[in-house]
C-alpha positions in Angstrom: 0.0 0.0 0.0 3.1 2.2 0.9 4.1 1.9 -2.6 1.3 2.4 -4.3 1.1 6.0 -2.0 4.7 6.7 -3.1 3.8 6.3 -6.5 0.7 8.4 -6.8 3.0 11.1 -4.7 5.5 11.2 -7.6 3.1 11.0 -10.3 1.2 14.1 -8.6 4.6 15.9 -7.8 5.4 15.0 -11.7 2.3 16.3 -13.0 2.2 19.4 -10.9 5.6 20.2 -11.9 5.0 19.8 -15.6 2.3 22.3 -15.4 4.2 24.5 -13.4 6.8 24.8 -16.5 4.7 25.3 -18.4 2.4 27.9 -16.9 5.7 29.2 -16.2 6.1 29.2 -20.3 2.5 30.2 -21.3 3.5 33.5 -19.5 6.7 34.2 -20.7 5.4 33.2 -24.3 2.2 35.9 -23.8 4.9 38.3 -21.7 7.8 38.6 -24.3 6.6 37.2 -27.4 9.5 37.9 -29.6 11.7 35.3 -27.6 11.3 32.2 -29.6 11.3 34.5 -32.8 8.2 32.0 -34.2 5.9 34.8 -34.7 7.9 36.5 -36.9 9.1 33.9 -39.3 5.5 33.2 -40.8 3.5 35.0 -43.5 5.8 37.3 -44.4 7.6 38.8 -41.9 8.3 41.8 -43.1 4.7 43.1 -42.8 6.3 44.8 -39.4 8.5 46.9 -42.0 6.4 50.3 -42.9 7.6 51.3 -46.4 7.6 55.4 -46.7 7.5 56.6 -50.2 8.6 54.5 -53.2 11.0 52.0 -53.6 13.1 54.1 -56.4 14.0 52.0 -59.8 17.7 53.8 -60.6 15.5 57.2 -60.6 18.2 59.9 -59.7 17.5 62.2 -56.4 14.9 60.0 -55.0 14.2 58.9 -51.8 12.3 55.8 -50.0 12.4 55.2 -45.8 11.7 52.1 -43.8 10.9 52.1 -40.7 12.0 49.0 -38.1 9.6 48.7 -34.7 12.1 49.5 -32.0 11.2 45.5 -30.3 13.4 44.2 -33.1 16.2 46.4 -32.6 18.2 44.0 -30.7 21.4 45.3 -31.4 20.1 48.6 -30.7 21.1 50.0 -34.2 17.7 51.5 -35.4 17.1 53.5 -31.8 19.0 56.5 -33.3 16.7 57.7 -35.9 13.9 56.1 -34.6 13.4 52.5 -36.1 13.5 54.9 -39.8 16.1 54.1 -42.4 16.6 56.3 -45.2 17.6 55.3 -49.3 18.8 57.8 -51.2 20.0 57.9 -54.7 22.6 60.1 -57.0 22.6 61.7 -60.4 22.9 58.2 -61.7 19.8 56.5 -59.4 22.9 54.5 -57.9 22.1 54.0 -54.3 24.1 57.1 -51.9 24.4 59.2 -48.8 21.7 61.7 -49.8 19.4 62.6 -53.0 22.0 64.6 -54.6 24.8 64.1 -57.1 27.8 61.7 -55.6 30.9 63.4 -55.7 33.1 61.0 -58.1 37.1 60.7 -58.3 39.0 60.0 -61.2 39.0 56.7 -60.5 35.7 55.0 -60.5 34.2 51.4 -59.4 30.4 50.6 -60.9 28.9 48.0 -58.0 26.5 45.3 -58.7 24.7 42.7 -56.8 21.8 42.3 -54.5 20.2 43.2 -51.0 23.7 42.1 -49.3 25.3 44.8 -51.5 22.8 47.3 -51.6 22.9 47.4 -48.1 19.3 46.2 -47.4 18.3 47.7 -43.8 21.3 49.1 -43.4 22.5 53.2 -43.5 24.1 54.0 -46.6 27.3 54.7 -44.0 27.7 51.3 -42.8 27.4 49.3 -45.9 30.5 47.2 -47.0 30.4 49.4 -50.2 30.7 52.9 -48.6 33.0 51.8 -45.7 35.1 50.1 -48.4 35.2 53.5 -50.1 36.1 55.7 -46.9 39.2 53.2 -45.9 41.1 54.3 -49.7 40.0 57.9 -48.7 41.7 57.4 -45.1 44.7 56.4 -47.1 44.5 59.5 -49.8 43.1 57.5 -52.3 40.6 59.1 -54.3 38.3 56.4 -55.5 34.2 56.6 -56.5 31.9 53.7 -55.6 28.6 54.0 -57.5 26.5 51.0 -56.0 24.3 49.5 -58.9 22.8 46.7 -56.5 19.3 45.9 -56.4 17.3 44.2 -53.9 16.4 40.6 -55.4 18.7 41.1 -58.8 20.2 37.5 -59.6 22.8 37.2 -61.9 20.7 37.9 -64.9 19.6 40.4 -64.0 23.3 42.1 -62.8 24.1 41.4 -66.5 21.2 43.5 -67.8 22.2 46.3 -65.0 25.3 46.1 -66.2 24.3 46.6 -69.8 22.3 49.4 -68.9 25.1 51.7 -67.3 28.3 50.6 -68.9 28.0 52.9 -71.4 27.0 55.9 -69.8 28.4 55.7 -66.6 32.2 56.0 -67.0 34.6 53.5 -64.7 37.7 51.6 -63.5 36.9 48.4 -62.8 33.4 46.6 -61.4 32.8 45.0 -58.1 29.9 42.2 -57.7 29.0 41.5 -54.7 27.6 37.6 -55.3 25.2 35.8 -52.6 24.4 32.4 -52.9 21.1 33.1 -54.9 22.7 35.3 -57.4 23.3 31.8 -58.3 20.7 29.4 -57.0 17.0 29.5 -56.8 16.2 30.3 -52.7 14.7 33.2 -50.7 17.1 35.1 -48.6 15.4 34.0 -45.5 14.7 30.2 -46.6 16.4 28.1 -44.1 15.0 29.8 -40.9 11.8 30.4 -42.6 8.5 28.6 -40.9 5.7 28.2 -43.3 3.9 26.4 -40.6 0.6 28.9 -39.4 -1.7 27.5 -37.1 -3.9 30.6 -35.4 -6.2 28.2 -34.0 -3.3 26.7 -31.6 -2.5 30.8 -31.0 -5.6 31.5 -29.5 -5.6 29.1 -27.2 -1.9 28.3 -25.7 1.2 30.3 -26.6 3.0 27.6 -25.0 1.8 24.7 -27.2 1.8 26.8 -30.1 5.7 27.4 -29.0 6.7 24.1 -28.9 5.4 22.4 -31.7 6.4 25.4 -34.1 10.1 24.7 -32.5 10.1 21.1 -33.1 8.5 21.4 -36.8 10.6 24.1 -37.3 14.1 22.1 -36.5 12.6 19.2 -39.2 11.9 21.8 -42.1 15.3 23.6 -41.4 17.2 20.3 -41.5 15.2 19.8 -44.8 16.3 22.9 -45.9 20.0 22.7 -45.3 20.1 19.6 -47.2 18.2 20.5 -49.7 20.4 24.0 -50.3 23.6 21.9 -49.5 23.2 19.0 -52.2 25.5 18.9 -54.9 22.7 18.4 -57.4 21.8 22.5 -57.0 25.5 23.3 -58.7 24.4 20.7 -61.8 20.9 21.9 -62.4 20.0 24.3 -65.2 19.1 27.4 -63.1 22.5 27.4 -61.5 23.8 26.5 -65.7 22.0 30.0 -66.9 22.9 31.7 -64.1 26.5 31.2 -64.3 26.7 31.6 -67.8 25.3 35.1 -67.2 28.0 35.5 -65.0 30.4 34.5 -67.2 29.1 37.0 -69.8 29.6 39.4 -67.1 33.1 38.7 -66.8 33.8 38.8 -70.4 31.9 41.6 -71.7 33.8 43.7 -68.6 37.0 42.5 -70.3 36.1 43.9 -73.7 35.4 47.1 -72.3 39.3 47.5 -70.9 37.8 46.9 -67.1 38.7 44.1 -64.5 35.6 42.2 -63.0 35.9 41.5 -59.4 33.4 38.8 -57.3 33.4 39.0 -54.3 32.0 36.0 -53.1 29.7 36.3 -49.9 28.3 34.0 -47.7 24.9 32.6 -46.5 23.8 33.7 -42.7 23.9 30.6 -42.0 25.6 27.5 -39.8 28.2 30.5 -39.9 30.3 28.7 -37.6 29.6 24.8 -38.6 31.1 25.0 -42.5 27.8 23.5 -43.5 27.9 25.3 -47.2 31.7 24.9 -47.4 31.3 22.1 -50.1 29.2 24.8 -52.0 31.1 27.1 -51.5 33.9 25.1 -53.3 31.8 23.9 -55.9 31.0 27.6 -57.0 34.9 28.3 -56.9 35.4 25.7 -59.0 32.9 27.2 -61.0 34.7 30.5 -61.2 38.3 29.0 -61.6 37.1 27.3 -65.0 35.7 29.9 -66.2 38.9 32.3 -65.1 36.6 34.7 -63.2 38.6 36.4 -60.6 36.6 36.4 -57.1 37.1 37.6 -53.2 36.3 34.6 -51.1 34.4 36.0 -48.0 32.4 33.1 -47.1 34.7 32.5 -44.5 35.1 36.1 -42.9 32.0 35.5 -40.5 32.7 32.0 -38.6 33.7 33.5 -35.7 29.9 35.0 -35.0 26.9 32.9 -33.8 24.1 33.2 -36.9 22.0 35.9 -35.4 25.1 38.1 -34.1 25.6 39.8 -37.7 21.3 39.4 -38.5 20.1 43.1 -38.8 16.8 41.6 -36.9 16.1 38.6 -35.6 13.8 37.3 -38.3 16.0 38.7 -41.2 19.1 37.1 -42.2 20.9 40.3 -44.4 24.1 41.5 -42.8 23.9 43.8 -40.1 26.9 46.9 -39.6 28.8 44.4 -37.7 29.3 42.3 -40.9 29.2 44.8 -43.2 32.2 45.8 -41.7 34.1 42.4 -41.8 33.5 42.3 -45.7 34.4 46.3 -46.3 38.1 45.3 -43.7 38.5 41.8 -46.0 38.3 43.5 -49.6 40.3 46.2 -48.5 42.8 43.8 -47.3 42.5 42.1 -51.0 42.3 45.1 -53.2 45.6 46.5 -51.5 47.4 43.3 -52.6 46.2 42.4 -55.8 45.7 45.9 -57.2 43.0 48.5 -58.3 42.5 51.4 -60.1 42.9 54.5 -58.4 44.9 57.7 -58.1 45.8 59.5 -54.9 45.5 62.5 -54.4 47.7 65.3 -55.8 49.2 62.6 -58.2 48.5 61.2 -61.8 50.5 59.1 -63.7 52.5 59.8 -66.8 52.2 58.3 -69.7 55.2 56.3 -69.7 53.8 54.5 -66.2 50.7 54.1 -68.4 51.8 52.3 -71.3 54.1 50.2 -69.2 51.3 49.6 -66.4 48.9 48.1 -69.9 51.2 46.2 -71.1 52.1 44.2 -68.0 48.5 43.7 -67.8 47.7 42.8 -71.1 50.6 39.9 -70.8 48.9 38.3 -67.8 45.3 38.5 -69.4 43.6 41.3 -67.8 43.2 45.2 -68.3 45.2 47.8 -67.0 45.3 47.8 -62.9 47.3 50.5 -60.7 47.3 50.8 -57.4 49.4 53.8 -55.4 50.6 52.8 -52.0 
């Protein structure tokens, strides 16, 4: 009889301390909902996002604002100005510090790419392209970035950015900021995305609704990490068009007397784990065949936990802190392999020109100075 008393005591003491935890997690969950992040990763999270104005299309002197609710900011980055972030554009409807013309150097380098390199929720001041630009000034080196990116652009569409402005916008070299789905067919958010909506289960538990989006969630990002890691997505014939527009990139740079440079940037993702380091290779591979010269910063961020270098917690672009990291890396880069620029105060003559071509010419590439 003892026994059976014992038992019934630790089943009660069981069940009472079950639902304890997870009264204790019904109110936490109702208290701070933005802890588990679940919330914000279905239908379209960035319906928190208010758009101000128009999202300009490469109109010159226009201007669009977001602005970020303050309960995101947890990096407290936004609480400056308010949650709002401003995009501007210059005389060429190149993204820039203000709607006004861009003060340009003799020595020009038209940007391509996508919301990594446009700087998506970011301050036109702390985007790898503008910090990259202020380190040359630092060291007297007058040098123009005029950041082409667009939000969304793949590499087809770079190609027809390109094709657009080469001609009429004058330049040294071009920089292309490449993410993973320049290349392959995936939403910037897909791994951490959960599709799973179940408003029913909302209404009546937090808690419940907490745990099983956690536990479906862990499934479809496992599905989604192999799915985005198989080599089968390097021989498909998305990634085959894709490339090839690349390619054309490359080449149609080259027959313009300007060096194409990719700079190759990674996912937000596992940062820390190597998980797309055998993508990551493939795509190399990719470019070494095709002689594309490329940056390799896919390893720059595996120091930082994923959500470290997030600009929110439900959006995987890179924050300032990254940013950063990739304008520090290419500097690092540019200074050793060369670029186009001319310091201040000094131009070359045109002996050091014809010499400068001709070395390039031998090795395959257009001409490329850089002044220490």
């Amino acid at each position: 009889m003892s026994k059976i008393s014992s038992s019934a005591g630790n089943l009660t003491l069981l069940i009472a301390s079950t639902s304890l935890c997870f009264l204790i997690l019904e109110i936490a969950c109702r208290v701070f909902p933005w802890a588990g992040y679940d919330e914000h990763q279905i239908n379209n999270p960035y319906h928190y996002i208010e758009r101000i104005g128009r999202v300009p299309a490469f109109s010159p002197h226009s201007t669009y604002a977001e602005r970020v609710p303050l309960r995101f900011d947890h990096h407290s980055y936004y609480a400056r100005t308010k949650g709002l972030v401003s995009f501007y554009t210059n005389q060429f409807g190149a993204r820039w510090m203000a709607p006004a013309d861009q003060p340009l150097a003799e020595s020009r380098i038209l940007v391509l790419g996508d919301s990594f390199t446009y700087g998506h929720g970011l301050h036109y001041e702390d985007t790898y392209v503008f910090r990259l630009q202020q380190k040359f000034e630092e060291k007297s080196i007058r040098l123009s970035f005029i950041n082409f990116a667009k939000r969304g652009a793949d590499a087809e569409e770079v190609l027809a950015i390109y094709r657009r402005f080469n001609d009429t916008v004058p330049h040294n070299a071009v920089l292309y900021g490449l993410h993973l789905n320049d290349l392959l067919r995936f939403p910037t958010g897909y791994v951490i995305t959960n599709p799973l909506a179940l408003p029913w289960l909302v209404e009546r538990s937090k808690a419940v609704d907490f745990i099983v989006k956690r536990i479906h969630r862990r499934f479809i990002r496992q599905y989604c990490l192999a799915y985005l890691t198989d080599s089968v997505r390097l021989t498909e014939t998305h990634f085959s068009r894709k490339l090839r527009a690349l390619v054309t990139l490359n080449e149609e740079a080259h027959s313009h007397g300007v060096r194409l440079y990719v700079a190759v940037l990674p996912i937000l993702v596992d940062l820390n784990r190597e998980t797309f380091a055998p993508l990551y290779a493939g795509i190399r591979q990719a470019l070494d065949a095709h002689r594309v010269e490329y940056i390799d910063l896919t390893a720059c961020l595996n120091d930082f936990a994923d959500r470290e270098v997030w600009i929110l917690p439900f959006d995987q672009h890179p924050n300032h802190v990254a940013n950063e990291i990739f304008a520090d890396r290419l500097f690092d880069e540019f200074r050793h392999r060369g670029i186009p620029a001319t310091p201040a105060g000094k131009n070359e003559t045109g002996e050091k020109q014809q010499a400068g071509a001709a070395r390039e010419e031998s090795l395959g590439y257009p001409r490329i100075y850089f002044h220490q």
